[in-house]
C-alpha positions as CSV (number, residue, x, y, z in Angstrom):
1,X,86.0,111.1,93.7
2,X,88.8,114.0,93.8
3,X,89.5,114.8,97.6
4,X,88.4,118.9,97.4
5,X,91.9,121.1,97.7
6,X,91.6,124.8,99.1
7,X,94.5,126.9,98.1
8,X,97.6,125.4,99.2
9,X,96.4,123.8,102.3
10,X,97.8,120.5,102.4
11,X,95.4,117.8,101.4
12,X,94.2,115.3,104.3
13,X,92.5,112.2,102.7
14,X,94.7,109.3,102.9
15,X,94.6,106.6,100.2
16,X,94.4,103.2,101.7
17,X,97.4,101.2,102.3
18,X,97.9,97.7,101.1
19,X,100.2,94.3,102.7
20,X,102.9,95.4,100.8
21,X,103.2,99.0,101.9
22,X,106.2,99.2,104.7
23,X,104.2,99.3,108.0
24,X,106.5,101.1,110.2
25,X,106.0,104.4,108.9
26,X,102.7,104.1,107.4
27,X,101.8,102.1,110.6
28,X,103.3,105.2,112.7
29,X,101.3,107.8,110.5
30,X,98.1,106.5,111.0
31,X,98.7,106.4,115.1
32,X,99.6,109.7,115.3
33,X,96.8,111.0,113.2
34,X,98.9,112.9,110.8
35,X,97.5,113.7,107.2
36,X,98.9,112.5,103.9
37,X,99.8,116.5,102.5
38,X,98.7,116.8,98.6
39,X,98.9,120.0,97.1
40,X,102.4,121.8,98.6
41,X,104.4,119.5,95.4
42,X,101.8,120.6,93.0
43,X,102.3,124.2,93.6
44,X,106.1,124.2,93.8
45,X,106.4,122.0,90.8
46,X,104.1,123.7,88.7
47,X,105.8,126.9,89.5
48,X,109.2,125.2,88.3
49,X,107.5,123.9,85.1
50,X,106.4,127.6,84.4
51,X,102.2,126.2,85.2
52,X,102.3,122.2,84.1
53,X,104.4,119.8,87.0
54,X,107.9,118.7,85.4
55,X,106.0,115.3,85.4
56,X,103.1,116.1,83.3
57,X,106.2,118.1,80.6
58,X,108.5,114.8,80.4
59,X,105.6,112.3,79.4
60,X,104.0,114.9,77.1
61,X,107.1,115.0,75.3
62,X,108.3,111.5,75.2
63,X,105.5,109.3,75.8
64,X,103.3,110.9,73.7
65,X,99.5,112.4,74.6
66,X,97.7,109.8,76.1
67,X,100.7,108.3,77.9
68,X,99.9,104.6,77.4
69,X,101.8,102.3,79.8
70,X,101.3,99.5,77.6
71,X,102.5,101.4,74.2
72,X,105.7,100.0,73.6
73,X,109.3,101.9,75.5
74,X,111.8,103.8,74.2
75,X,115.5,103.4,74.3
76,X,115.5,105.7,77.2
77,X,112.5,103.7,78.7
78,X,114.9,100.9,79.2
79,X,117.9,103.2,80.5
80,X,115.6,104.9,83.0
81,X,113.6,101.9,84.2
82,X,117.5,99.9,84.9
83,X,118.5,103.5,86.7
84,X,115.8,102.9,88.4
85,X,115.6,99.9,89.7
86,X,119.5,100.2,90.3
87,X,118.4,101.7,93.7
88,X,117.6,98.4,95.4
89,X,121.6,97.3,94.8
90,X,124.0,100.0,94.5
91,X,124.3,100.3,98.5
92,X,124.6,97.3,99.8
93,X,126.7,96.2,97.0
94,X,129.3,99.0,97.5
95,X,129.0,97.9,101.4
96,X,129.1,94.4,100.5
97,X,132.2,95.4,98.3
98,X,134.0,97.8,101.1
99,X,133.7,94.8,103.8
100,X,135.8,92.5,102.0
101,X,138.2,95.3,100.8
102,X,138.3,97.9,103.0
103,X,136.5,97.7,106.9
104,X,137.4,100.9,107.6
105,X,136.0,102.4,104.5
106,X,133.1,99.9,105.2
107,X,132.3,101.5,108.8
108,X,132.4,105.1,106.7
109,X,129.8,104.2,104.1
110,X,127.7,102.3,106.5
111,X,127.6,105.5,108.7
112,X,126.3,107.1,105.9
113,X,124.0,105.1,104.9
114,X,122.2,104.2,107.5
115,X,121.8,108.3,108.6
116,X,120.0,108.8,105.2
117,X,117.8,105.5,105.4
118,X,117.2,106.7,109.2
119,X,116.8,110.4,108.1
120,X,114.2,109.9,105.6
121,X,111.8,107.3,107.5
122,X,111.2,110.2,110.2
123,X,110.8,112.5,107.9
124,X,107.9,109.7,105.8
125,X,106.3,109.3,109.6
126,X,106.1,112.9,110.2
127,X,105.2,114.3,107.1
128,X,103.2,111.4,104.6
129,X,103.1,112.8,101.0
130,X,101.3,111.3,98.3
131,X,103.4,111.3,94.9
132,X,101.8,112.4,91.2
133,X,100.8,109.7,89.8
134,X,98.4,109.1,93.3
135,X,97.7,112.7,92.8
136,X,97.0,112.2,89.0
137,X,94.9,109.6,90.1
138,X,92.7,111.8,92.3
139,X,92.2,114.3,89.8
140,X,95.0,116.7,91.5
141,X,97.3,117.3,88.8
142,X,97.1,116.8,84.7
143,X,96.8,113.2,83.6
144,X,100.0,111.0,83.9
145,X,100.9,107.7,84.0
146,X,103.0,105.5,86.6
147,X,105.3,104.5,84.0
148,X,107.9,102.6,86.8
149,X,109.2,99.2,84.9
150,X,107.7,100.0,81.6
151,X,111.3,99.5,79.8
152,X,111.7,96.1,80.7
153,X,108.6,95.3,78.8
154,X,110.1,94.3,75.8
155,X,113.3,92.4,77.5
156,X,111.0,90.2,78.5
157,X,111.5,90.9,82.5
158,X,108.5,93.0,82.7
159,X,106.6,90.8,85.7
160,X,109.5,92.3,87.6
161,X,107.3,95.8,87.4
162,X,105.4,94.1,90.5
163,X,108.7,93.8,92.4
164,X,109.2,98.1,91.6
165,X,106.2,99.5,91.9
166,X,105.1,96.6,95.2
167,X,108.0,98.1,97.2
168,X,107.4,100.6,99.6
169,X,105.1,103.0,101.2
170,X,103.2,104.4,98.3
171,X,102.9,107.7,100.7
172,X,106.8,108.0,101.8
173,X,107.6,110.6,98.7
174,X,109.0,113.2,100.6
175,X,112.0,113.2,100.5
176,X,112.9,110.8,97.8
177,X,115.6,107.9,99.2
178,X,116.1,107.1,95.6
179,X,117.2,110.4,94.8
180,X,119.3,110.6,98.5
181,X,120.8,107.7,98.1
182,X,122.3,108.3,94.5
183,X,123.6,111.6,95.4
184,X,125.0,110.1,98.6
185,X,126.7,107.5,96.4
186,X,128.3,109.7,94.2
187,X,128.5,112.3,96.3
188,X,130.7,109.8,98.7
189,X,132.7,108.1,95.5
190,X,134.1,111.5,94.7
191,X,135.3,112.6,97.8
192,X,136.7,109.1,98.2
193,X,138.2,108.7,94.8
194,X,141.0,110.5,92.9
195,X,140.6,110.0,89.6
196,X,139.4,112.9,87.1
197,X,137.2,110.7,85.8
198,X,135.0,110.5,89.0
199,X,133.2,113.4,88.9
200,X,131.1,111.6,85.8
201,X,129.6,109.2,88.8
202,X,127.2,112.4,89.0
203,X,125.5,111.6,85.9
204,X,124.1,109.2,88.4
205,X,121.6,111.2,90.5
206,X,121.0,113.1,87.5
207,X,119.6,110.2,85.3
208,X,118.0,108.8,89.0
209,X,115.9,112.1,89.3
210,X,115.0,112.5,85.5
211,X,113.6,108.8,85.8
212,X,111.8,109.3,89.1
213,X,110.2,112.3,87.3
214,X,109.3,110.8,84.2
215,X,107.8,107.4,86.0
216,X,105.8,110.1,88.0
217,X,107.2,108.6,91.1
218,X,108.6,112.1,92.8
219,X,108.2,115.6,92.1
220,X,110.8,117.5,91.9
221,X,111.0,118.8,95.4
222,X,111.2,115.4,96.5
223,X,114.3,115.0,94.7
224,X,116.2,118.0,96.0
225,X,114.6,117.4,99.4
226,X,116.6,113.9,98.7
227,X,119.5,116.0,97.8
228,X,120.1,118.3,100.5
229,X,119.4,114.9,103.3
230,X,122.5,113.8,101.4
231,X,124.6,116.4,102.0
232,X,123.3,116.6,105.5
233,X,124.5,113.1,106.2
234,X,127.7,113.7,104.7
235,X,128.5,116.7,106.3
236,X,127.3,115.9,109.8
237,X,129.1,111.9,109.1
238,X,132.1,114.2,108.5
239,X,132.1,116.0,111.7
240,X,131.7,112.9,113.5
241,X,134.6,111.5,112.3
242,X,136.9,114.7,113.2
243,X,136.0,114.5,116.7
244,X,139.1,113.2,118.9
245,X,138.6,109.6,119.1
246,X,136.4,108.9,116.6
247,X,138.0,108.0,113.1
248,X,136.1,107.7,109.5
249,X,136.5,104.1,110.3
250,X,135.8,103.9,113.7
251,X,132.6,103.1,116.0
252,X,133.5,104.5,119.3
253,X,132.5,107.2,121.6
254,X,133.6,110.6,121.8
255,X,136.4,111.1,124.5
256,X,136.1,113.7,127.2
C-alpha cells in the first residue's frame, strides 16, 4: 500500500533494507531515527518537467508506454547502461594510474576523492531519500521502470544487472555520488589538462546524469545536488593546497 503524502511534507515510511544495502549509513539512519523524505524530489522535478518528473518524460519517449524491462534495449540502452556502470572504475583507475605516474598528482586526486565519497555518506546518514523508481513503486510518482543494466541484455552480460542494481543503499539518493563523482572527474581532468580537446571529458557527467535519469535511479536534484558537492570539494581541496605548507601533492599540516 502507498505510504499517504500531505503536501510536500517529507514522507517517513522507510522501505526495508536488505544484506546487500551498505550498513553504515543505512545502519546510522535507523539509530538516529531519521525518516527516509519522499515527496521534496517529486515536487522539484515535476516542476522542472513542466508537471510529469524528467524520469517519467525520458522512458515515455524512448522506452515506450509500458516501459518493459525485458523488451529488448536500444543502442542508447547499451551506451547508458556502460556510462553507467563506468562509475565503479573510473576513480580508482585514474588513482591507480596517477600512483604509478605521478604521486603528487596521486595525493591531489585522492584528496578529492575521498572529500566527495566522505561528503555524500553524511549527507545519505542525515538526510535518507528514497529514489523514483522506490517511489514509482509506492505509487508516489507515474509508473516507471528501474531500467539500471537493461543494455547489457543482449551482450550477453546481463547477470551483471545484479552486480548494479545489488550495490548500495537503495535509500542514499541524495545527492547522487555517481553524478559527483563524474563531474569531479572531469571537472579535475580539465583543470589538470591543457589540451583543447579536454573540455569534451564533460560529455561525461552529462551522459552520467541522462542515464541516472532514464534508469530512474536519481531525480534530477540529486544530480545537481551531486554537482555542486563536486565543486565544493574542488574548491575547498583548492584552498587547502594554497595554504603555506601544504602543496597540491602534499599531506602535511598547516604551519603556524
Amino acid at each position: 500500500m502507498a505510504p499517504a503524502v500531505t503536501g510536500d511534507a517529507p514522507e517517513t515510511v522507510a522501505p526495508p533494507t536488505t544484506g546487500r544495502t551498505r550498513r553504515l549509513p543505512r545502519g546510522l539512519t535507523d539509530e538516529l531515527g531519521l525518516p527516509v523524505h519522499w515527496t521534496m524530489p517529486i515536487r522539484v522535478d515535476e516542476w522542472l518537467g513542466g508537471g510529469t518528473t524528467p524520469t517519467e518524460h525520458l522512458q515515455s519517449a524512448w522506452c515506450g508506454r509500458p516501459c518493459l524491462r525485458a523488451a529488448s534495449p536500444s543502442w542508447y540502452d547499451v551506451v547508458l547502461t556502460t556510462v553507467y556502470a563506468s562509475h565503479f572504475l573510473v576513480g580508482l583507475s585514474l588513482a591507480a594510474v596517477l600512483w604509478v605516474r605521478d604521486r603528487a598528482a596521486w595525493v591531489q586526486w585522492m584528496r578529492r576523492y575521498l572529500m566527495i565519497c566522505f561528503g555524500a555518506l553524511v549527507v545519505y546518514v542525515l538526510y535518507p531519500m528514497a529514489p523514483p523508481w522506490m517511489a514509482a513503486r509506492e505509487g508516489l510518482v507515474g509508473e516507471v521502470t528501474r531500467l539500471t543494466g537493461r543494455g547489457w541484455d543482449d551482450l550477453g552480460i546481463g547477470r551483471l544487472d545484479l552486480f548494479l542494481q545489488g550495490v548500495g543503499n537503495p535509500v542514499a539518493a541524495m545527492p547522487s555520488l555517481h553524478a559527483g563523482i563524474a563531474f569531479l572527474v572531469a571537472v579535475h581532468a580539465v583543470q589538470r589538462l591543457r589540451s583543447p580537446w579536454r573540455w569534451l571529458l564533460l560529455a561525461y557527467p552529462a551522459l552520467m546524469s541522462l542515464a541516472l535519469v532514464y534508469f530512474a535511479e536519481h531525480y534530477v536534484v540529486d544530480i545537481v545536488a551531486g554537482a555542486v558537492l563536486a565543486l565544493a570539494v574542488v574548491a575547498v581541496a583548492g584552498l587547502w593546497e594554497r595554504q603555506p605548507g601544504v602543496g597540491p601533492g602534499q599531506v602535511g599540516t598547516v604551519r603556524g
